[in-house]
C-alpha positions as CSV (number, residue, x, y, z in Angstrom):
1,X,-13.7,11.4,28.7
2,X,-11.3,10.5,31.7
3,X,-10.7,12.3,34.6
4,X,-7.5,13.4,33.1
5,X,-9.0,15.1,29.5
6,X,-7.5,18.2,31.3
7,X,-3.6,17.3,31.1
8,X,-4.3,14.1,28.5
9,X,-0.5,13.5,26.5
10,X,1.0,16.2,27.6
11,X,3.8,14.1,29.3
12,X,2.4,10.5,29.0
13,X,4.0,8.6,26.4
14,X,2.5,8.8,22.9
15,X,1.1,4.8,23.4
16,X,-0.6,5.3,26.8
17,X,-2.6,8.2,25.7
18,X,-3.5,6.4,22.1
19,X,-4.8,4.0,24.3
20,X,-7.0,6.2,26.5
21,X,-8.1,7.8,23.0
22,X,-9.1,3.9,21.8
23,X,-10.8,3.7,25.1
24,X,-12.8,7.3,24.5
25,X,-13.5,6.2,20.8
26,X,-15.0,3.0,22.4
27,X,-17.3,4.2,25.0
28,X,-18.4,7.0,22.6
29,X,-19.1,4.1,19.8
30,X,-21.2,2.0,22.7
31,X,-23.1,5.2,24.1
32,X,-24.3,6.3,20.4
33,X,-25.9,2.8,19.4
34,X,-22.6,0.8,18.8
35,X,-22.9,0.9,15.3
36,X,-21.1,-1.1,13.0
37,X,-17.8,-0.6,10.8
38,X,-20.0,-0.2,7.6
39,X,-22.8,2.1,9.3
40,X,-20.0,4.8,10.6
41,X,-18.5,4.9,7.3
42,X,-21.7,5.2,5.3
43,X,-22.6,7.6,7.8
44,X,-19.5,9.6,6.8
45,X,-19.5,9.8,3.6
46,X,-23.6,10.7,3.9
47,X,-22.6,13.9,5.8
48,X,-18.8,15.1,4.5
49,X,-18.6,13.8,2.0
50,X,-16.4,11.0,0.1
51,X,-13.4,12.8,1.2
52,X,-14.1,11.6,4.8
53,X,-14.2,8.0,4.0
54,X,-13.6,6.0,7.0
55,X,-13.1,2.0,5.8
56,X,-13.2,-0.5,8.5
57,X,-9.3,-0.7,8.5
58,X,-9.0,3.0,9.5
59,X,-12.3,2.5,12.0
60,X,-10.1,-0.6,13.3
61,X,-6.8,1.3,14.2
62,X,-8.2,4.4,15.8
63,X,-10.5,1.9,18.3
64,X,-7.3,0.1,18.5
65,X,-4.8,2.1,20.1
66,X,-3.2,3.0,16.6
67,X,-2.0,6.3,15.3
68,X,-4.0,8.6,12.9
69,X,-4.1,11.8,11.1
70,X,-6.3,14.7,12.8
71,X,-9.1,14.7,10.2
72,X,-9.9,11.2,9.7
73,X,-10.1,11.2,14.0
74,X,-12.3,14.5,13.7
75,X,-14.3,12.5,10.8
76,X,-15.0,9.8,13.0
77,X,-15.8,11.4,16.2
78,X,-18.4,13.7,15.0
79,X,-19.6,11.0,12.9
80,X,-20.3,9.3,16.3
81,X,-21.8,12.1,17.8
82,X,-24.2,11.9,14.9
83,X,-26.2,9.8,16.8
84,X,-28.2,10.1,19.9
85,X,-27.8,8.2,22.9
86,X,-30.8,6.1,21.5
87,X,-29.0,5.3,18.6
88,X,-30.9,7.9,16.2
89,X,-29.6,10.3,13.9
90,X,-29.0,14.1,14.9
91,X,-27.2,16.8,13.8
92,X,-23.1,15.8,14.2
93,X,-21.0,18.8,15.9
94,X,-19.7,21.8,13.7
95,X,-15.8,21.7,12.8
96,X,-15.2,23.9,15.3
97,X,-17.7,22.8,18.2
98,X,-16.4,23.1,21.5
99,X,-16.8,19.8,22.6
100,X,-14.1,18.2,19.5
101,X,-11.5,20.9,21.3
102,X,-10.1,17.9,23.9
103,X,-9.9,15.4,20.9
104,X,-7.6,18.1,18.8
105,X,-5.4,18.7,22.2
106,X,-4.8,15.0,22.5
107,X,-4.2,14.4,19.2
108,X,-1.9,17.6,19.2
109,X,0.4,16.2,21.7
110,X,0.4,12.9,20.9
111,X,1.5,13.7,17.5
112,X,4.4,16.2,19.1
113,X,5.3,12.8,21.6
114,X,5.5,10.5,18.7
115,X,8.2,13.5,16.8
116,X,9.9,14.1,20.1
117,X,10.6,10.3,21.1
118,X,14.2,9.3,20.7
119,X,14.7,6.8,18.0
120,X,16.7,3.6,19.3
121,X,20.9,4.1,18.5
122,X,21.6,1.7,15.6
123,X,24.3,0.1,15.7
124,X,27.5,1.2,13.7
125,X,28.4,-0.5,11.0
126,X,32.1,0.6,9.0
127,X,31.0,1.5,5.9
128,X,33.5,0.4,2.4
129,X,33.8,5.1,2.9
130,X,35.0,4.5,6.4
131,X,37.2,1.8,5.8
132,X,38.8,3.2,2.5
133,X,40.0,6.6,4.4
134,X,41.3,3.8,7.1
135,X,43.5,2.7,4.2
136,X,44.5,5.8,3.2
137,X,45.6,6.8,6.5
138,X,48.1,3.3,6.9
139,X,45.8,1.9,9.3
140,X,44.6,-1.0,7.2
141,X,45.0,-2.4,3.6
142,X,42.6,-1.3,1.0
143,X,41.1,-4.6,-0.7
144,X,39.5,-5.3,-4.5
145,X,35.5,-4.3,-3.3
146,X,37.2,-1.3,-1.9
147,X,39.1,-0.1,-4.4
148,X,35.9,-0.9,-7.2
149,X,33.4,1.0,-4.6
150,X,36.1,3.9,-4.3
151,X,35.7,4.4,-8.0
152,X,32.0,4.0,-8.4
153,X,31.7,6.3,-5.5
154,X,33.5,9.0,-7.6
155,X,30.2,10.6,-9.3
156,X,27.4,11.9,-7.3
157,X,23.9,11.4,-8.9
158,X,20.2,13.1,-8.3
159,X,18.6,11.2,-5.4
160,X,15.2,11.6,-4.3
161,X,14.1,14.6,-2.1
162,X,15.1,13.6,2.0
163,X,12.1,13.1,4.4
164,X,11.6,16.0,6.5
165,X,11.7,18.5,3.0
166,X,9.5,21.6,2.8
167,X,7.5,23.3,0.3
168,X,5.6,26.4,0.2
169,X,2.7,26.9,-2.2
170,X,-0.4,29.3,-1.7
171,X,-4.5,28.4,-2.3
172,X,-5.2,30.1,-5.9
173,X,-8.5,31.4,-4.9
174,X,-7.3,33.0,-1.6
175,X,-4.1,33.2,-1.5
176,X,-3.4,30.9,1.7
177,X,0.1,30.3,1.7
178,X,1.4,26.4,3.6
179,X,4.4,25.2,4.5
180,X,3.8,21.2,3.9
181,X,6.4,18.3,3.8
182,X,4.7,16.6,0.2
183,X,4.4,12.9,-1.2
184,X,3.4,10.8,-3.8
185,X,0.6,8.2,-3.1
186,X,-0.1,6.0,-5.7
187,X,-2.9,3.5,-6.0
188,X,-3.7,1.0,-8.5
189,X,-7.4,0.0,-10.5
190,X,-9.5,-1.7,-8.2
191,X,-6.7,-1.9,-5.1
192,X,-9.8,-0.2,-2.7
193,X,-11.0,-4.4,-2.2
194,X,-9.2,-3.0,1.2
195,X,-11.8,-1.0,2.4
196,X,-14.3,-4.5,3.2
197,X,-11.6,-6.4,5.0
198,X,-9.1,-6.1,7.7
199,X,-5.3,-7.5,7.9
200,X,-6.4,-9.9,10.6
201,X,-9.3,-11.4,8.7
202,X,-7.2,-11.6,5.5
203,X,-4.0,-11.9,4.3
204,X,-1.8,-9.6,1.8
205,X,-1.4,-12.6,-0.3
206,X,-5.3,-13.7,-0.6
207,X,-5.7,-9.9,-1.2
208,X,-3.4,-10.4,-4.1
209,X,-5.1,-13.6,-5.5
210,X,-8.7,-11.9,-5.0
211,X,-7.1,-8.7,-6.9
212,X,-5.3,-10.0,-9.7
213,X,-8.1,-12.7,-11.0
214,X,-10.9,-9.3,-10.8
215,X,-8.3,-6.5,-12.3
216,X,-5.4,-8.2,-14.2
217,X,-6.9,-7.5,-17.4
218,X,-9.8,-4.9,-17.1
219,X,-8.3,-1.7,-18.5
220,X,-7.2,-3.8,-21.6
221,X,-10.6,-5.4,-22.0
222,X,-12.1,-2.3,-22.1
223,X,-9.9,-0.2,-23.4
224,X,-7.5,-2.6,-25.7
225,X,-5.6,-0.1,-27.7
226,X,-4.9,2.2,-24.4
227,X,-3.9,-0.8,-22.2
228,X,-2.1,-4.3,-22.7
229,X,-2.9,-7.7,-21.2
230,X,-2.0,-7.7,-17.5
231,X,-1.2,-3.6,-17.5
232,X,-2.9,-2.2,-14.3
233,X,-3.5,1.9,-14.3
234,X,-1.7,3.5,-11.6
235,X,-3.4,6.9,-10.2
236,X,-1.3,9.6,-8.5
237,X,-2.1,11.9,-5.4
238,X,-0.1,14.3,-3.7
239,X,-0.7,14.4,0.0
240,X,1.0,15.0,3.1
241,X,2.6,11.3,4.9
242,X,-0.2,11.4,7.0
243,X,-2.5,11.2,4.1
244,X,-4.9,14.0,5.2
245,X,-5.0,18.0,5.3
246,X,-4.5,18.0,1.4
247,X,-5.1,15.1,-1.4
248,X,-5.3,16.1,-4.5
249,X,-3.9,14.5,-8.2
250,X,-0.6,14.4,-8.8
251,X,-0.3,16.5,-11.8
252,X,1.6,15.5,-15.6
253,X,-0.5,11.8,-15.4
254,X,-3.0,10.5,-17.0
255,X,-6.6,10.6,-14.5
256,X,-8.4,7.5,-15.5
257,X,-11.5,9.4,-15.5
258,X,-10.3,11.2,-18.5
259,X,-10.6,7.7,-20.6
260,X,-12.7,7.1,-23.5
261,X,-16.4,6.5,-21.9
262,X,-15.7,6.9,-18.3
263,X,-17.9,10.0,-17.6
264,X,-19.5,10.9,-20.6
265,X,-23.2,11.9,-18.6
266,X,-20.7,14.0,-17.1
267,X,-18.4,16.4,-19.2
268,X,-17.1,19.1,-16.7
269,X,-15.6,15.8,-15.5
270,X,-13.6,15.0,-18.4
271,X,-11.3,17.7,-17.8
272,X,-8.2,17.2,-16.3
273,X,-7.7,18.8,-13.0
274,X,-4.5,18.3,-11.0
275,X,-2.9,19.8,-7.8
276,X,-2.1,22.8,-10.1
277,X,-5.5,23.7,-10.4
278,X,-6.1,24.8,-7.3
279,X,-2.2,25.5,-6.1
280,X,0.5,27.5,-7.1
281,X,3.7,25.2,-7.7
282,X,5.1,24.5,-4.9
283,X,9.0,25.6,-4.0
284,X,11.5,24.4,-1.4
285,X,10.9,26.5,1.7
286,X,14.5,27.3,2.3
287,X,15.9,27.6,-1.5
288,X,13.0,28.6,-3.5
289,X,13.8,25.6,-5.8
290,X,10.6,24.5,-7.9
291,X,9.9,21.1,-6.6
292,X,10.5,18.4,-9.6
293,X,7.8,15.7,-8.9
294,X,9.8,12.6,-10.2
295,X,12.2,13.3,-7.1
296,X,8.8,13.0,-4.5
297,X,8.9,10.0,-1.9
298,X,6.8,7.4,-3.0
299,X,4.4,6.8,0.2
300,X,5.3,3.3,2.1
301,X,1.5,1.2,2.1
302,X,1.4,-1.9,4.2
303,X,-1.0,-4.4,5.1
304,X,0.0,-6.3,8.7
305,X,-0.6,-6.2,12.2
306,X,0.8,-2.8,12.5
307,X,-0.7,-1.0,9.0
308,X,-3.6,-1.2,7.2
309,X,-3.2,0.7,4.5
310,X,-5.9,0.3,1.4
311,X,-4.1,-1.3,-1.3
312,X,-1.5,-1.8,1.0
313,X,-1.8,-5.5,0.5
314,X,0.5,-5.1,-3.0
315,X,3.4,-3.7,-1.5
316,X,3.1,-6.3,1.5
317,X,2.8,-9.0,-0.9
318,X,5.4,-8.3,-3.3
319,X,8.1,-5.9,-1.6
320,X,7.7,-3.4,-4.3
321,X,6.3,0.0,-4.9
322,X,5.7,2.1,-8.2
323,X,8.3,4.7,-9.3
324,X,7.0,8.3,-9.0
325,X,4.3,9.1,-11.8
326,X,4.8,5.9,-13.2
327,X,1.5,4.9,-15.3
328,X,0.8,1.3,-15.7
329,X,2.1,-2.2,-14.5
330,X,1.9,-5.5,-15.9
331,X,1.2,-7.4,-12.9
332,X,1.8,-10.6,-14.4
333,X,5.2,-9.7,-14.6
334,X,5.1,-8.3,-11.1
335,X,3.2,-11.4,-9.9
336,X,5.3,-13.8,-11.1
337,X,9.1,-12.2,-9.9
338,X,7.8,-11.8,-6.5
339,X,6.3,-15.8,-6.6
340,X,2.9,-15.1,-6.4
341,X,0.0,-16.5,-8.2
342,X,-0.7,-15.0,-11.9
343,X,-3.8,-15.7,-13.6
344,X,-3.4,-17.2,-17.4
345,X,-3.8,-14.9,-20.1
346,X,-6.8,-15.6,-22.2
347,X,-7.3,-16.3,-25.6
């Protein structure tokens, strides 16, 4: 650590201490054997578990000065420390080992600096609102597009749940009661080719080229009455927008590792398990409202110089993103409205 471990954030701005974190990361990396992207996250998996994946893009931000979520930094610095200063294996620190304390203060107040920072002013722009109540007050006429979006502006209709909502739900087998903001992260068949590449060794639209010739029509090859040339099975998770503390299946889809085949050595496996196995439904923390999952955020993934997001490539590529809990897409269709290379159907 630096001389300053003992005040590190705490009034620096949240990029000068992500940098002094990349730099800790870094020295740490070169005084345990400098091992490479694909060792650390072998390594991670070997010890936590495949919850603590760490692909190179993740590795790649955090020794970069990039922002993320407390466990995947707690993955990776006690995978670290899971080798001596010769490079060998040892034991990796407990959760709770005294040494990770300064990493969870850092990352504690650099997360509150990043909330606390004031956003730049926008600049204001007269809505058709603004300018119709203008017209109603003599100040200025009211024209055609105003008088067609003061009528269409007449009804009010469901809209997705804001950022910044609430929920409360409790841990079924103890009883542990959160209070989490929720989201929907979806990812399609075989979008993990992420986790071997980087956004500066490959673009979002070779991604897409790569993806669509391996995955455009697996699911229907192998499962032809289920799926249709081109359809791509979407998976759901419910998560936090940080993507860590909980990640579990979106619940009322279909898991793909319920289809015909896909674990039959393995039959506890072929039942269903959702969020709502292990959580009580969660409800708004202010109105007790039961939360309806189609009006969940849909997660933002990206694939550039400032995200690196697995399967974040799609969304880069193609500027869209899956409705919530929606199942499938033909992306041959999707391919070929955003302009983007299609492969042929077979005969």
């Amino acid at each position: 650590m630096t001389e300053s471990d003992d005040r590190v954030g705490v009034t620096a701005p949240p990029h000068d201490a992500l940098r002094e974190q990349a730099f800790d990361l870094k020295r740490l990396r070169a005084e345990r054997g400098n091992k490479s992207y694909n060792a650390i996250k072998k390594r991670a998996v070997h010890l936590f578990g495949i919850e603590a994946s760490l692909p190179p893009s993740t590795q790649s931000a955090a020794f970069n000065g990039k922002y993320v979520g407390l466990d995947k930094l707690m993955w990776l610095v006690r995978t670290l420390m899971s080798w001596d200063e010769y490079g060998d294996e040892c034991d990796p620190p407990e959760y709770r080992d005294d040494r990770l304390t300064i990493w969870r203060t850092r990352w504690a107040a650099i997360t509150e600096s990043r909330t606390l920072s004031p956003s730049r002013p926008s600049k204001r722009i007269e809505s058709a609102d603004y300018r119709t109540k203008q017209a109603e007050n003599g100040n200025q006429p009211l024209g055609d597009k105003e008088k067609v979006h003061q009528r269409s502006t007449e009804y009010s209709t469901v809209q997705p749940y804001p950022a910044g909502t609430l929920w409360e739900f409790s841990y079924k087998k103890t009883g542990f009661t959160q209070v989490e903001e929720l989201v929907l992260y979806a990812e399609l068949n075989g979008s993990t080719i992420t986790d071997d590449h980087l956004p500066n060794e490959i673009t979002a639209q070779a991604l897409w080229r790569m993806w669509v010739t391996e995955y455009a029509d697996s699911y229907h090859e192998r499962w032809p009455d289920l799926y249709r040339p081109g359809e791509v099975h979407i998976s759901w998770f419910v998560t936090r927008p940080t993507i860590d503390g909980i990640f579990e299946g979106a619940p009322h889809v279909r898991d793909w590792r319920t289809l015909p085949g896909v674990m039959d050595d393995f039959p506890m496996a072929s039942v269903q398990e959702d969020s709502l196995t292990h959580y009580t439904h969660p409800v708004n923390a202010e109105t007790k409202e039961p939360i309806n999952w189609l009006r969940l955020r849909v997660l933002d993934l990206g694939w550039n110089s400032s995200a690196a997001n697995k399967g974040g490539f799609i969304q880069e590529a193609t500027g869209w993103k899956p409705s919530p809990l929606q199942p499938t897409v033909d992306v041959r269709a999707l391919g070929a409205a955003a302009g983007l290379y299609v492969t042929p159907l077979k005969k």
